[in-house]
N, C-alpha and C positions, 0 to 999 in steps of 0.2 A: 433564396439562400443568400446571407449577408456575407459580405468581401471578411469578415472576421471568421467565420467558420467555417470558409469556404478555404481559406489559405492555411490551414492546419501544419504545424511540422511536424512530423513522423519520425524519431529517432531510429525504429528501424518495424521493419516489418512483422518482427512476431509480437512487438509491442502492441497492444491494443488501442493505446490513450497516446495524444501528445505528449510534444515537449517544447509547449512554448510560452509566452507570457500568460495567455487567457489560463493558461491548465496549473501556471504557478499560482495563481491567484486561486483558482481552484483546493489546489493539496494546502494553500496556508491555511485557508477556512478550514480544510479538513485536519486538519492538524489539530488546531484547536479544538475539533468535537471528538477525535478519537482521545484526546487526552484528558476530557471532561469524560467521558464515557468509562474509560479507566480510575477514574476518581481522583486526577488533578496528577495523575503518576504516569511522568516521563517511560518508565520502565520500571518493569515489573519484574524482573530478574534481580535474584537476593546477591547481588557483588556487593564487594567490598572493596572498592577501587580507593589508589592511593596516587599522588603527585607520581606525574610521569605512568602514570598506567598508559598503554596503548586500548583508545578503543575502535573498533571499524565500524564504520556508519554506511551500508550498502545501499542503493538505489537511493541517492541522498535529497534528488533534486535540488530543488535552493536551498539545503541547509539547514530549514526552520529547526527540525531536531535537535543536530550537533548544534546549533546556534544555544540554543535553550537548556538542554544538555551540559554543556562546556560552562555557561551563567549559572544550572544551580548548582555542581560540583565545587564552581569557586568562591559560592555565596556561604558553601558548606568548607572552605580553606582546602578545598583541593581539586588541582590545574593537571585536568588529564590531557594527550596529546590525543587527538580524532584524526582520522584519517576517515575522507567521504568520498565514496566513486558514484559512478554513476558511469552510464554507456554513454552519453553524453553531455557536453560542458554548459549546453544553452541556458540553462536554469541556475546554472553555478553562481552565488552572490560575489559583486563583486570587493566588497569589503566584509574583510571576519577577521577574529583576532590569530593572530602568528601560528597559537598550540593548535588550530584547526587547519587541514589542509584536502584543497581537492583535488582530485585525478581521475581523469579516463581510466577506468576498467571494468572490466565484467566480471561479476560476482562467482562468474561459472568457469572463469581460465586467471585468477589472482595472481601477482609477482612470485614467483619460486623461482630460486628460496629463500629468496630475501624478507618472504613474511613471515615465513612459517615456524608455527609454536609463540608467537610475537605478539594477540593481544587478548586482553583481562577480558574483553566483554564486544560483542558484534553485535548489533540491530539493523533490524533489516523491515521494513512496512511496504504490504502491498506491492508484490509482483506476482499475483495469481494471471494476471491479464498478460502477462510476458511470458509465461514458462510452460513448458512439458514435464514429461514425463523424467527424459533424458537431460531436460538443463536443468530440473529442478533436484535430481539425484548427483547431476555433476556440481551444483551449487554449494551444495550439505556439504561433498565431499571435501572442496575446498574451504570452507567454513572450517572445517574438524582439522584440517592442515595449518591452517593460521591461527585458529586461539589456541592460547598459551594451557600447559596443563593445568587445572583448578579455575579453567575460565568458562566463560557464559554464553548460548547464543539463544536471540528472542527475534524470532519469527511475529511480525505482526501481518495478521490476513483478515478474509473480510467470507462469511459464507457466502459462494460462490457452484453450488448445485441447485439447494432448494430454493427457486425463488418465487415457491409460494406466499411465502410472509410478504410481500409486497406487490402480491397479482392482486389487486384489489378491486378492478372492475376491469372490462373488456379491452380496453385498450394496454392496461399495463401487464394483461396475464399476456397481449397479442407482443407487446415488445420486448415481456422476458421470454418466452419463445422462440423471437429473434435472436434476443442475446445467447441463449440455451446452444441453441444452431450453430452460432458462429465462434460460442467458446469449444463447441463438441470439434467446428473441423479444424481448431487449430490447436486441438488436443488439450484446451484447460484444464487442470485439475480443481476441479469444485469443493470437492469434501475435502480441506486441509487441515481441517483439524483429526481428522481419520489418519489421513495420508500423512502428514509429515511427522508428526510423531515417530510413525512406523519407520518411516525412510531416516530420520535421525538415528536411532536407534541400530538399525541396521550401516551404518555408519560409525559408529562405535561409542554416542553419544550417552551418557546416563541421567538419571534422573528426570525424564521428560516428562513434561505434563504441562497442560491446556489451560490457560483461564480465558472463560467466556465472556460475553459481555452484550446485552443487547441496546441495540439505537436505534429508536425509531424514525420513520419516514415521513412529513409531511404534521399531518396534524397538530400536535400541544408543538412542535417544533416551529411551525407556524405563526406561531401566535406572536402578539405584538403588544407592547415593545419590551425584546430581548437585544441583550448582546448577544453575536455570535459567541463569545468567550462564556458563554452562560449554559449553552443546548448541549442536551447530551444527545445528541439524534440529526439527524440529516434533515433542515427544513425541505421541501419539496424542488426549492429552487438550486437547491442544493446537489440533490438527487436528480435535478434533471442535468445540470452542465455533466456530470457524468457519464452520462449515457449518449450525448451532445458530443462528447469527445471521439466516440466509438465512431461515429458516422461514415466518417473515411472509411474506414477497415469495413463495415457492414454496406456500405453502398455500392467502395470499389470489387467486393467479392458478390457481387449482383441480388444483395437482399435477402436471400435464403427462402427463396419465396413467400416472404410475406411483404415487403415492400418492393418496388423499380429505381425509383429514382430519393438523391438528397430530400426534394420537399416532402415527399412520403413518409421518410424517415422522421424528421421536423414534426408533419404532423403527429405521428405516435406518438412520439414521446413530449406532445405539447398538451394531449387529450389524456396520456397516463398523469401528466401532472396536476390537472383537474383533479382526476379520482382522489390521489395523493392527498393535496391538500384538504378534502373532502371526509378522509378517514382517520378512522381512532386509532387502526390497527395493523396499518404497514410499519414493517420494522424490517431490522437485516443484524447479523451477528460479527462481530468480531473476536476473533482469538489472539489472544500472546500463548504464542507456542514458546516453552522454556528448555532449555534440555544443558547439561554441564558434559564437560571434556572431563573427566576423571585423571588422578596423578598416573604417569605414562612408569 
């Protein structure tokens, strides 16, 4: 096991994934393939934001969003104010422009009342691997307290039940098993394009609705020479630092009986990435969940 993966930081414990340099560099590549995978489109929510809109940018990590976000609003003559939390600051860039701002908090206990009814438009990507049942019902709920009435919120998620589309041979149907396991005991919700819909709604959200999106894993992703700014799909090596992150959380909670130790772990998911690159037809699904605050 190398002194790099072995020193992981852990922002807190229901988090699944770090929070350190290795995993920024991670979410930036990723950044770029979920928004090639959406068709070049930051967000997919129909606003119509105007100078001085407030938008919340949740689980922000470094930025890359609200950075890019904040650039083409003012490419397009209008300077919205972003506000980005996140549960912690390690990832926080240290330069960005003024109308962008970051702050410690959690999407699940927000500023009241100082936010509330306050902004046009919230995005939020990827915290299936952080949340239950109960944080991700008290999440919505807060959501629906901070945007403003006739405002937007876009849930972006990854599926996270079935993870046949990417069991491609023995060793990666043996490490989403693992993963399966380890998301079941800490209560993941996998099906979110089911579930949150539902749970918005029930929140008092209208207008919800799903866009899908598929990205492949490994194979034409693979191929050479691409720019990362070019794949609409996860190369393999892509798809393995992912799962590379998990390792703490899966080792320290002793394997799930299918592995014992770190280098066990290593290997699975060194021999799932063989298969990976090897196949036509691993993939995994993305959703922008959309749902509007209606006039109060």
């Amino acid at each position: 096991m190398n002194d790099e993966s072995s020193q992981r930081y852990y922002a807190s414990k229901q988090y699944l994934l770090p929070a350190d340099n290795v995993e920024t560099k991670r979410l930036d590549t990723q950044h770029d393939m979920i928004t090639n995978v959406f068709g070049g489109r930051l967000s997919m929510a129909p606003t119509t934001l105007i100078t001085g809109d407030r938008v919340l940018e949740s689980a922000a990590g470094s930025g890359i969003w609200a950075l890019e976000f904040f650039e083409k609003n003012c490419a397009d003559g209008i300077i919205p104010n972003i506000e980005c939390i996140d549960i912690s600051s390690a990832q926080f860039p240290t330069t960005h422009p003024p109308q962008i701002h970051f702050s410690v908090n959690s999407v699940v206990d927000l500023p009241n009342p100082e936010w509330s009814d306050t902004f046009a438009y919230a995005h939020q990507r990827l915290l299936v691997a952080a949340m239950n049942d109960s944080l991700w019902r008290s999440a919505v709920s807060e959501l629906f307290r901070v945007i403003r009435p006739d405002g937007w919120v876009e849930l972006v998620e990854i599926e996270a039940q079935d993870f046949s589309s990417w069991s491609v041979g023995p060793n990666s149907t043996k490490l989403a098993s693992l993963i399966n396991a380890m998301y079941g005991a800490k209560g993941v919700i996998g099906d979110l394009s089911v579930y949150l819909p539902a749970v918005l709604k029930e929140a008092g959200f209208t207008d919800v609705k799903c866009e899908k999106r598929r990205a492949s894993i490994g194979g034409e992703a693979d191929a050479t020479p691409h720019k990362v700014t070019d794949v609409q799909g996860y190369s393999s090596g892509m798809w393995r630092e992912l799962w590379m992150g998990m390792k703490g959380p899966a080792v320290e909670a002793g394997g799930y009986g299918i592995v014992e130790t770190a280098q066990e772990y290593e290997a699975l998911v060194e021999s799932s990435v063989v298969e990976w690159k090897a196949s036509k037809e691993a993939y995994t699904t993305f959703f922008a969940i959309l749902a509007h605050k209606g006039e109060m």
